[in-house]
N, C-alpha and C positions, 0 to 999 in steps of 0.2 A: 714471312721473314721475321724473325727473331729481333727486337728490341733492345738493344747492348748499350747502355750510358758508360762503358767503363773509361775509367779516368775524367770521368765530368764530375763537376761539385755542383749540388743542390742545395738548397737554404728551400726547409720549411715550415713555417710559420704555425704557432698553438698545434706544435705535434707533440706535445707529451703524451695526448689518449685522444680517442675517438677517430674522426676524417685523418687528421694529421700524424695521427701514430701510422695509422696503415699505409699514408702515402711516403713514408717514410720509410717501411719495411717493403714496398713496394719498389721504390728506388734506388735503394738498397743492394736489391735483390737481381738489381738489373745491373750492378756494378757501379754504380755513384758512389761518392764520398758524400754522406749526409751531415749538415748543420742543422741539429735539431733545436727550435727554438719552443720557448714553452716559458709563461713570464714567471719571475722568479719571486719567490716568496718573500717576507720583509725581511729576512737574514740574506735573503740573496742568494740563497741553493732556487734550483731547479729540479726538483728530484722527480717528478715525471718524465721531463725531456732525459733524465740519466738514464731513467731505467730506459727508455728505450734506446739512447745512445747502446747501453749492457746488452740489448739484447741483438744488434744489428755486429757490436761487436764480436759477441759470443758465435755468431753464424757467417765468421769470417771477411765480415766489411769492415769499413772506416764513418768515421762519424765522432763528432765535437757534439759539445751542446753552449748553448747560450739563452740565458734568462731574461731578453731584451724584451719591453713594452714595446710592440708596435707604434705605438701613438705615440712615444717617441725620439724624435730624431736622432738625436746623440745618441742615445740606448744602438739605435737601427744601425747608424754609420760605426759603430763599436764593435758590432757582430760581424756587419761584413769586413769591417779591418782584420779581425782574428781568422775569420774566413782564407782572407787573402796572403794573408802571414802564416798558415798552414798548407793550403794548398795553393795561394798563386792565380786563380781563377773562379767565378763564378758562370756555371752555367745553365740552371734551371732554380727559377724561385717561385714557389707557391705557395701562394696569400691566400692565406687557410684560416690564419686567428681571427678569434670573433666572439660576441657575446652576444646575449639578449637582455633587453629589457622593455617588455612586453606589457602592455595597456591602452588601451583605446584613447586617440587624440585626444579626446575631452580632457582625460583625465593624466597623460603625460607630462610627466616636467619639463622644462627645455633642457634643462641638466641632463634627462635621460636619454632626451633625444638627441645632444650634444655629442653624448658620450657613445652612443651606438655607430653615429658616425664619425664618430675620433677614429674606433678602434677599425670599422669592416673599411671607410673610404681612403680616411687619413692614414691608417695603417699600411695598409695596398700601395696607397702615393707613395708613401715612406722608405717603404723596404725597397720598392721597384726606383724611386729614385736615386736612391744609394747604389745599384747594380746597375743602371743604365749607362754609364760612361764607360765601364767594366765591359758589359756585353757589346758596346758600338767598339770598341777598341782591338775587343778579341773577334770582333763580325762574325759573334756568335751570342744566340740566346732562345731562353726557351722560360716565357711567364707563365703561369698561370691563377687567375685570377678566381674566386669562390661567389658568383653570385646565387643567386637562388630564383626560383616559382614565387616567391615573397614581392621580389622587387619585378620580373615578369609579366605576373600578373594580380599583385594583390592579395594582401592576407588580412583577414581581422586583427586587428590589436597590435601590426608591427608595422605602421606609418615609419616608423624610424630604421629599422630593420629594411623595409619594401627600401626605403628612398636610398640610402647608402649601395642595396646590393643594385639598385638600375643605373643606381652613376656610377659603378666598375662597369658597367657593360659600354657606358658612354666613353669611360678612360680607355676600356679595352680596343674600342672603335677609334682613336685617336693615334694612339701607340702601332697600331699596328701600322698604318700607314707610315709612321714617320721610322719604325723599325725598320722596314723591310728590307730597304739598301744593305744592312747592316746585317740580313739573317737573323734578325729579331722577330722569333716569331710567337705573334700572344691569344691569349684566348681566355676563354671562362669556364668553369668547371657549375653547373647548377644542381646541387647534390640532395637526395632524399635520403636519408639514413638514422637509424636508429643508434644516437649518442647520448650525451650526458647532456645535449644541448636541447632536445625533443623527448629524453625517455616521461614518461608520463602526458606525452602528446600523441602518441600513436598508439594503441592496442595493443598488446601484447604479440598475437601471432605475426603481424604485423609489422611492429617492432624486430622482429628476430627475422623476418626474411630480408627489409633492409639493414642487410648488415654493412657496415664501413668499409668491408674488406670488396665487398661488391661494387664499390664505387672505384677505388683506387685506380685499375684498369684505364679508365678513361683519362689520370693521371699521367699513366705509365706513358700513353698514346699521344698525348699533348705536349710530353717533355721527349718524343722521340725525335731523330734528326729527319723522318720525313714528317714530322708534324705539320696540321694545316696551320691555318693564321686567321685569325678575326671570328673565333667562330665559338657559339655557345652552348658547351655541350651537356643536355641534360644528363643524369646518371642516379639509377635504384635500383636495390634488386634482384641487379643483372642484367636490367634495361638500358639502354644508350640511345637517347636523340638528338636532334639539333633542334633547336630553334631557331627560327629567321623571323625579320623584321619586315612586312610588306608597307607598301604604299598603293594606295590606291590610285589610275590614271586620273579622275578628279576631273573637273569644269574649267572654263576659262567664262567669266562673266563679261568684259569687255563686249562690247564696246558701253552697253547701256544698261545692262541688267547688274554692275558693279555695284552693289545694297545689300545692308543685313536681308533685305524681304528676299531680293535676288538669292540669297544665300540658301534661305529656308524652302524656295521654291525649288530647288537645285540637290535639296539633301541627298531624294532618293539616288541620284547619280553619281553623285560623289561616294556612295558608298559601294557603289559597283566595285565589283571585286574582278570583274573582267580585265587581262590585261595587266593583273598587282603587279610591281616591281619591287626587287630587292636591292635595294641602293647600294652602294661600298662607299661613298664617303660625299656628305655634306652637299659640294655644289654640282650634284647631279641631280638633284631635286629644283635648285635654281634656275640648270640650264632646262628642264623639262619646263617650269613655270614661263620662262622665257618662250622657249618655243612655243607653246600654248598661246600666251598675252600675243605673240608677234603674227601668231596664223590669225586669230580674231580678229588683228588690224589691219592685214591682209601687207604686213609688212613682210621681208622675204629679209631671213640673218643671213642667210650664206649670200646674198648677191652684193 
């Protein structure tokens, strides 16, 4: 079945070039009104986010642009007021702007590592908090969030980079729950591609089979109205997967074996993978811990 946004409005964030241009031309393409955002130079033009506002117009869509700093606030609430004052509604926003500043912990400044999480967590906070009363009102919405394999599982040299994209995943864990009454549904996009953000980080052939345009897709798919919710999709290539988050069934040391030694003795089963769970939110790991402590005391919850 065919993917139709028409009459929806999207706001997407550092889409003048690379991720953000194509998901723009992507959304576009599927009948959305696009607000293209892209920060604006020290006169205050935008001229990457134009041209591609130019180029979604020339191919018979609609699209604004606006030169807001995600990190912040006024700038954010700015965009989505002109938003609103154009088209009247927001309905898919993807938090896509972001920078690097890359260095191994030793040698980072906190400035640096300040600033990386201004722009990918505070940013994300920012833009999504300005459209969340919008989306609860209209009991409709459609986020999506940019984290990355960085914050997943780890990269050399971007401690700042890793820690900002694992706490969208934690925001995206949070939101989705309290959306969902409302049709608010979020998720995370984990992207591999050859940008202006990585060119000289990937090999050249390399480089050129992920192309941006091969990510968009999974875009398209997360801002659809059967969109899933809470879930984080990786994207390169041409490839598409999820990640999930397990836990392991785990020990109950009670009654007497409660000790770091008890612990150590215990590792190998705690990392039994027999049995992992994939939790959906926060106190089902409590009631599991509960149940666990209550069977070891030969206490019974339900009676």
């Amino acid at each position: 079945m065919s993917i139709r946004l028409d009459g929806q409005v999207a706001i997407i964030t550092g889409a003048g070039q690379g991720l953000g241009r194509c998901h723009a031309l992507a959304l576009a393409e599927r009948g959305a009104k696009i607000v293209v955002n892209d920060l604006a130079d020290e006169s205050g033009a935008s001229p990457h986010a134009d041209a591609v506002v130019a180029e979604i117009v020339a191919a018979g869509g609609e699209a604004i642009s606006h030169g807001a700093n995600v990190a912040n606030f006024e700038q954010v609430e700015d965009m989505v007021k002109q938003t609103m004052d154009a088209w009247g509604r927001v309905d898919i926003l993807v938090n896509n702007a972001g920078i690097l500043r890359d260095k191994t912990f030793q040698k980072m400044s906190l400035d640096d590592f300040r600033l990386v999480l201004d722009v990918h967590l505070m940013g994300s906070v920012n833009c999504t908090k300005a459209v969340w009363d919008i989306m609860r009102e209209q009991e409709y919405g459609r986020i999506i969030f940019t984290t990355s394999s960085s914050g997943l599982y780890g990269n050399f040299g971007q401690s700042n980079y890793g820690a900002a994209k694992m706490a969208i995943v934690g925001l995206m864990n949070t939101l989705h729950l309290e959306g969902a009454k409302k049709d608010i549904r979020v998720n995370c996009l984990a992207p591999t591609a050859g940008t202006a953000m990585t060119e000289g980080l990937i090999p050249p052939p390399v480089f050129k089979l992920l192309s941006a345009e091969s990510v968009s897709p999974a875009v398209v798919f997360m801002a659809g109205p059967d969109a899933p919710s809470r879930k984080v999709i990786g994207a390169g290539g041409g490839s598409f997967s999820v990640f999930k988050g397990f836990e392991t069934i785990g020990v109950n040391l009670l009654p007497d074996k409660l000790s770091a030694e008890g612990l150590t003795a215990a590792w190998e089963s705690m990392n039994d993978e027999t049995g992992m769970q994939e939790f959906t939110g926060g106190f089902e790991q409590t009631g599991k811990f509960a149940q666990q402590g209550a069977a070891s005391l030969g206490i019974d919850l339900d009676g």
